[in-house]
C-alpha positions as CSV (number, residue, x, y, z in Angstrom):
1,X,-2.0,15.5,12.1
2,X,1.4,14.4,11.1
3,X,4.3,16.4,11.3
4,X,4.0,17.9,8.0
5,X,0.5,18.6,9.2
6,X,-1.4,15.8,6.7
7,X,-4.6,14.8,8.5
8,X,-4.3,11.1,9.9
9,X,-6.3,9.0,7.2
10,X,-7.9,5.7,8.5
11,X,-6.2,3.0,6.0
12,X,-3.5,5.3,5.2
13,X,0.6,6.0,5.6
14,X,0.3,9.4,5.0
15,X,4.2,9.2,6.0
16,X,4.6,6.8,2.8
17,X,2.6,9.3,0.5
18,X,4.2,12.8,1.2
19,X,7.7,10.5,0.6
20,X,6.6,9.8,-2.3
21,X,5.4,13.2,-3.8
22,X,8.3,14.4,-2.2
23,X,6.5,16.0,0.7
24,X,4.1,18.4,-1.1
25,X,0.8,18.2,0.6
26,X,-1.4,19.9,-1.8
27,X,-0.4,17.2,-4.6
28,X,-1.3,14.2,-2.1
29,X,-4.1,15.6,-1.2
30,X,-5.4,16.0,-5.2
31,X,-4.1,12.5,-5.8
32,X,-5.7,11.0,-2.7
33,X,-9.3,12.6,-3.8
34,X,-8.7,11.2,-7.4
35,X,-7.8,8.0,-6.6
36,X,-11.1,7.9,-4.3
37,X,-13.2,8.8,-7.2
38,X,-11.2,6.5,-9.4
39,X,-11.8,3.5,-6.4
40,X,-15.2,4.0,-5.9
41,X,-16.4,1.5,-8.4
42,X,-13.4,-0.9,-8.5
43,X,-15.9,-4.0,-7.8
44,X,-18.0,-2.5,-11.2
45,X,-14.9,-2.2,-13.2
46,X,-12.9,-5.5,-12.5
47,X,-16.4,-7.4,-12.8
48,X,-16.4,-5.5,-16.6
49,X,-12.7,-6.3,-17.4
50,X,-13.4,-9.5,-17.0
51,X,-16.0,-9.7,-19.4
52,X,-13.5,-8.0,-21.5
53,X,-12.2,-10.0,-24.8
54,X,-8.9,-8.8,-23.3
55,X,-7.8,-11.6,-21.6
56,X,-5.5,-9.4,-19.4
57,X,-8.3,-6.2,-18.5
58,X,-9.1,-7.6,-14.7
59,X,-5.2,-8.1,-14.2
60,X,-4.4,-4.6,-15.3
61,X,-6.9,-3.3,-12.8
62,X,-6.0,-4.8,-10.1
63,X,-2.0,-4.1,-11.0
64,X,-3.1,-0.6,-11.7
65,X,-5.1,-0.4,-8.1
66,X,-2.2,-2.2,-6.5
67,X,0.5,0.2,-8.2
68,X,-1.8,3.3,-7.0
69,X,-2.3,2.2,-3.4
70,X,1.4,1.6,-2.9
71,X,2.5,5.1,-4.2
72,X,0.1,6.9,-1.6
73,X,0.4,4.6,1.1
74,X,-2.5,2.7,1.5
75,X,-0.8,-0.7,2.7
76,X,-3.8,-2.9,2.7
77,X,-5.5,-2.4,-0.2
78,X,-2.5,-2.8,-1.8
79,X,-1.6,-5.7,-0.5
80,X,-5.6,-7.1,-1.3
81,X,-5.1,-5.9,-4.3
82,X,-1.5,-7.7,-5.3
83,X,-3.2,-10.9,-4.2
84,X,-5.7,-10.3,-6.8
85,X,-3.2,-9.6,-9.4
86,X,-1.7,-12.8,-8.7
87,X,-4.6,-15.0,-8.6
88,X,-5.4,-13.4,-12.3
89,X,-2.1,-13.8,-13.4
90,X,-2.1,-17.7,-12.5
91,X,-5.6,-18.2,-13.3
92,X,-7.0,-19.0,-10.4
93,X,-10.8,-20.9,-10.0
94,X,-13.2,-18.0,-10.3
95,X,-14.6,-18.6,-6.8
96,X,-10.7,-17.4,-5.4
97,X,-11.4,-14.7,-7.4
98,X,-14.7,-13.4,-6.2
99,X,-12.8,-14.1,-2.6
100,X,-10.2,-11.8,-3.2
101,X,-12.0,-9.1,-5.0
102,X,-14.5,-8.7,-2.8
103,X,-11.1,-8.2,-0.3
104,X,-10.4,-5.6,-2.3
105,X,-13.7,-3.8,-2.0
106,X,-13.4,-4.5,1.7
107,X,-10.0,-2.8,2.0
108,X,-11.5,0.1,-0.2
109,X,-14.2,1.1,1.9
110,X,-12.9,2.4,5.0
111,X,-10.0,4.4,2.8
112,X,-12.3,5.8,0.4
113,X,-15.0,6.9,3.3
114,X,-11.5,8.5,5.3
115,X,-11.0,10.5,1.9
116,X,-14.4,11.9,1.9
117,X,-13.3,14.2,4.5
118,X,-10.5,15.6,2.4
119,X,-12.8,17.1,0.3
C-alpha cells in the first residue's frame, strides 16, 4: 500500500496516477479497471486500424494508449507505446512495426493481469 493506501500495482506509479486525479482513489481505481478492459485487445485493434482506409487509425491507437498509460502511471507501456507512435508517424518498414507492437502487448500483460486484482 502506498501512503494514500492504493494497492502497489506491478507496472504501475500509482504515485503518478492519484497526482493526476488529484488523489481520489475511487476514480483511479475506475479508470485503471477501464483502461484494462479497453487494453485487453490492443494487439486486435492496432492490427484493425491498420487495415483501416484511415491512413492515421494505428497512430491514433497507439497515441491514445500512450496518452492513457501516462495519465495513470504506467511508465513502460507508455514508453512502448510512444515508440510505436513514432515508428507510425515516420513510416517505418512493417517488420519495426510488428517489433514494437508486439512491445506493446509485452508491456500490457503484466499491468493488465496486476489490474485483475482491482476488481
Amino acid at each position: 500500500m502506498d501512503e494514500q493506501g492504493f494497492p502497489q500495482i506491478d507496472g504501475l506509479d500509482t504515485a503518478v496516477g492519484l497526482q493526476n486525479v488529484v488523489g481520489n482513489a475511487d476514480l483511479y481505481r475506475k479508470i485503471l479497471l477501464r483502461f484494462r478492459d479497453s487494453s485487453l485487445d490492443f494487439g486486435v485493434k492496432f492490427r484493425s486500424a491498420q487495415a483501416d482506409e484511415d491512413p492515421n487509425a494505428a497512430l491514433r491507437e497507439a497515441h491514445t494508449l500512450k496518452g492513457l498509460a501516462a495519465t495513470l502511471g504506467a511508465n513502460t507501456v507508455q514508453v512502448a507505446a510512444q515508440r510505436l507512435e513514432a515508428a507510425c508517424r515516420e513510416g517505418a518498414a512493417e517488420q519495426e512495426v510488428n517489433q514494437l507492437l508486439g512491445n506493446v502487448v509485452s508491456a500490457l500483460l503484466p499491468v493488465i493481469t496486476a489490474l485483475d486484482a482491482l476488481g
